[in-house]
N, C-alpha and C positions, 0 to 999 in steps of 0.2 A: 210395589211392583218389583219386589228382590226376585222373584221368579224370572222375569221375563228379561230384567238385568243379566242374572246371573246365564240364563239361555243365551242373550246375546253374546254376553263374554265366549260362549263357545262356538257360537256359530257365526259371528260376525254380522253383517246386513242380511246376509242370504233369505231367499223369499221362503216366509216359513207359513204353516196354516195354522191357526190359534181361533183359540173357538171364547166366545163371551154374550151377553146381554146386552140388549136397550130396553130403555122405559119409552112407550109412547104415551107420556102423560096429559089427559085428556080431562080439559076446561073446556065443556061442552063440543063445539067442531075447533076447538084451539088446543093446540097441543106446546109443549114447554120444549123451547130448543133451548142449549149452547153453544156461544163461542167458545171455541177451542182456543187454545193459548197455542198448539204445537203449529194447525194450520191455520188459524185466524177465520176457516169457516165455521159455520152453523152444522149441531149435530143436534140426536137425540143424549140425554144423561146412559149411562153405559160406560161397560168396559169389560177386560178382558178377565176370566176364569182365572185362580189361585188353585194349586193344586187342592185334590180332594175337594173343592166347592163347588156345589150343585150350581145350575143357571142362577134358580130364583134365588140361592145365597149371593152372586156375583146380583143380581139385578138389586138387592136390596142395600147390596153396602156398595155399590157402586152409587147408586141416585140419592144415598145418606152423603157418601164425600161428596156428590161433585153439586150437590142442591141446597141441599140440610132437610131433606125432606126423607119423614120415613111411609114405606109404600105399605097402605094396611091391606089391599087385595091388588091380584094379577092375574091375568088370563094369559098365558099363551094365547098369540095370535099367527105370528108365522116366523120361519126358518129361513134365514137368507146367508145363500153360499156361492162357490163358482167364480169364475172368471172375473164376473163383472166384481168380485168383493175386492180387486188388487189393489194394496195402498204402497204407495212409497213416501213414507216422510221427511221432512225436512232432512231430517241428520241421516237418508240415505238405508235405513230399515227398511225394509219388505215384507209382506205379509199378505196372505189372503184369508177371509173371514170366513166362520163358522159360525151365525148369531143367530139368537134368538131374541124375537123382538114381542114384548109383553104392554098389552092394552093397562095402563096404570089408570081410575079414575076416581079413588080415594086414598088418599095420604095426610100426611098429620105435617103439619107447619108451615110454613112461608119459604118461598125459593129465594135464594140467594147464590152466587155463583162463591166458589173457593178461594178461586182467585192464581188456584194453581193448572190444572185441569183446562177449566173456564175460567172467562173474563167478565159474562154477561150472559145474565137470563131472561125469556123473553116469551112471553105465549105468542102464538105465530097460528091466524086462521089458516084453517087446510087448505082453504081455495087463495090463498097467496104465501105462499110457503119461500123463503127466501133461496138465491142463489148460492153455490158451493156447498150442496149437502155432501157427504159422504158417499159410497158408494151404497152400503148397508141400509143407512137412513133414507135415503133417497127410495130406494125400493120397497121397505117395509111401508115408507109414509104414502109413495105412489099404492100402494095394496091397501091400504088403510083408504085413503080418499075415494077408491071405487066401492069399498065393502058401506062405507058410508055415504054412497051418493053425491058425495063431494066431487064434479068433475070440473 
């Protein structure tokens, strides 16, 4: 993240728009959340574009760190942006999301959390999806659970 480091050094917290990937990885109607270490909620694997890196390169080294898992196919599913993407994090950053969120449903290895990132990984049925997603996750997954009759 020396990118978004080095963006901060200049901009301070100010609310910025940054654009990145989620994986919704998908164990039949279970899909693979993390806890997050910065908020201690549940997200999907994701993060945010390196310059020059296309989505699906962010989507695939993003769900390599934060899982150990590499993604062998991806679908673009849907684009979640706007208002409702506003985070402010602990240490007082700002930012509104530009994501793209990619149906994952074959990958190569065993999840495991980082340890830096995430603390804990967890397949999570769609029809009980835990409290404090994201703004992003929260929307892609609510889109996800109607495309698949999951109400």
């Amino acid at each position: 993240m020396t990118y978004i480091r080095d963006l901060r050094a200049r901009t301070g917290p100010m609310p910025l728009i940054l654009s990145g990937a989620c994986a919704l990885l998908l164990r039949g109607e279970e899909v693979l959340l993390q806890r997050r270490s910065d908020t201690g909620g549940w997200g999907t694997p994701g993060g945010l574009c390196e310059p020059g890196e296309s989505l699906e390169d962010t989507l695939r080294r993003e769900v390599h760190e934060e899982t150990g898992l590499t993604v062998l196919d991806s679908l673009l599913f849907t684009v979640v942006s706007g208002p409702d993407t506003f985070v402010r994090l602990p240490n007082g950053d700002e930012f509104y999301q530009v994501s793209a969120a990619y149906v994952v449903r074959r990958w190569v290895g065993v999840p495991h959390a980082d340890g830096l990132e995430g603390t804990e990984l967890r397949f999570w049925p769609l029809d009980a999806l835990p409290h404090g997603l994201g703004p992003v996750d929260r929307a892609a997954l609510a889109h996800l659970r109607v495309c698949m009759g999951v109400l």
